[in-house]
N, C-alpha and C positions, 0 to 999 in steps of 0.2 A: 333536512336530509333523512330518510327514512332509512332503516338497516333492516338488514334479513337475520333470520338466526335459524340454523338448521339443525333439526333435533334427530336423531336412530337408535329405534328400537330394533330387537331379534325377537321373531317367533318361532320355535318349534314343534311341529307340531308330533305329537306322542302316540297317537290315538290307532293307530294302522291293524293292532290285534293280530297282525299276521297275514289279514286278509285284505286290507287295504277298504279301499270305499266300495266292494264288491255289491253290496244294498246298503240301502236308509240305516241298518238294524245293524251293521255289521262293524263298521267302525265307532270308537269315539271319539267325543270331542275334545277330550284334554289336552294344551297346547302350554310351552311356558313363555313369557315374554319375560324380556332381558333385557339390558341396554350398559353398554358403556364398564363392565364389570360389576357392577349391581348384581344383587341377588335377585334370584327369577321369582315371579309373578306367576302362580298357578292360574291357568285361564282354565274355562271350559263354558260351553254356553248355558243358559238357562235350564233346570229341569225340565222346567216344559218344552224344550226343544231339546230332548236326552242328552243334557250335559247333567255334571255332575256339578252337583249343591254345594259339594265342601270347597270347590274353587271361586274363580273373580271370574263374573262373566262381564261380556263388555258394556252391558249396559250398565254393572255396578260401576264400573271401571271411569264411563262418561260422567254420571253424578261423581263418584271419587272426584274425578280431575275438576267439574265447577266449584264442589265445594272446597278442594285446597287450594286451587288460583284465588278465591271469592277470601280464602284466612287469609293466605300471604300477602293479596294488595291491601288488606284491612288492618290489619299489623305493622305494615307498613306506615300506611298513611296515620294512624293512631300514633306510632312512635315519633312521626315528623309534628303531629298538631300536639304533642306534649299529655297523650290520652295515655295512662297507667292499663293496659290488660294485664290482669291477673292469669286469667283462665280462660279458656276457648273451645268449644263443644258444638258440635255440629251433626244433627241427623237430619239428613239430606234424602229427598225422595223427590222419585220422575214416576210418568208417567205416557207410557208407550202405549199407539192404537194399534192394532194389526184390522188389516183389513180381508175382507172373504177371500182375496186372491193367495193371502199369507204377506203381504208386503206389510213393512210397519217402520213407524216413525214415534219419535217422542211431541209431542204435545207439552211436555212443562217440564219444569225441576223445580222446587219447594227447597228451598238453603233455610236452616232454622237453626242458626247462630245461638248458641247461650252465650253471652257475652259476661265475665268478669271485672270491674275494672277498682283501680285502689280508692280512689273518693267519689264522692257524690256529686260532686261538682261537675264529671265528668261526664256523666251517666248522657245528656243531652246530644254532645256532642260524638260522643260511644255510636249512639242510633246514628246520627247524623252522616257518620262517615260510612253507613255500609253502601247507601248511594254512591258514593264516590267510587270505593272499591267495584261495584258492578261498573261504573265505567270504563273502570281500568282496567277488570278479568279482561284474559286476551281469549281463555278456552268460551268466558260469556258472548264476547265477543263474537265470537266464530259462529254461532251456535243459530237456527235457523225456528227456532221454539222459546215462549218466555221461559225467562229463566227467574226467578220470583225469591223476594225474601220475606220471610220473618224473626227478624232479631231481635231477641229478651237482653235488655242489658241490666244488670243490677251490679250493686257494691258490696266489695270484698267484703265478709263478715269480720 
């Protein structure tokens, strides 16, 4: 039997200047998302598309969400197969095409796991299970571009 589970966010968007979307130049893009009483998430979109830098634009936001679905079912299934993680580190990189009309899509995501774990003995089955966990991400899942790892695992010093 399959289940649904229904998730809501809030976005606001901040950026009106007074003038609203009058031209391209006039508005910005700074918006915050929110959910559920959480603290808000400074959005804004890419420099390169006149968002501001110091915020989370959505394409950080996509890589964000594969690489923390990609921890959490890896940690998971690590604590069920009796696998010690120590430590867990992840620099995660996509890579998006825009094409001459301006439309663009992602093409990849790059998960590069440094993996931790308490003995050596473990280390085999450490690599092993990040397969597992890409079957189980639900955002990997979703997602219409590979989505690709490279996990280092070594032993606690």
């Amino acid at each position: 039997m399959s289940k649904n589970h229904v998730f809501n966010t809030s976005l606001v968007w901040n950026g009106a200047n007074g003038t609203g979307t009058t031209s391209y130049t006039a508005y910005s893009r700074n918006h915050t998302i929110s959910g559920n009483g959480k603290p808000g998430i400074p959005g804004s979109s890419d420099p390169v598309f006149r968002g501001d830098g110091s915020r989370y634009n959505p394409e950080e936001l996509l890589i964000a969400s594969l690489s923390s679905c990609h921890m959490l079912w890896y940690l998971h299934l690590c604590s069920e197969a009796g696998v010690i993680v120590t430590a867990y580190t992840d620099n995660a990189t996509g890579t998006m095409s825009e094409d001459n009309t301006g439309n663009g899509r992602f093409t990849e995501v790059t998960l590069n796991p440094v993996v931790t774990v308490k003995e050596k003995t473990m280390e085999a089955k450490a690599l092993e299970l990040h397969h597992k966990a890409h079957e189980k991400c639900f955002i990997a899942n979703s997602c219409n571009f590979p989505v690709l790892h490279k996990p280092t695992v070594s032993t606690e010093a």
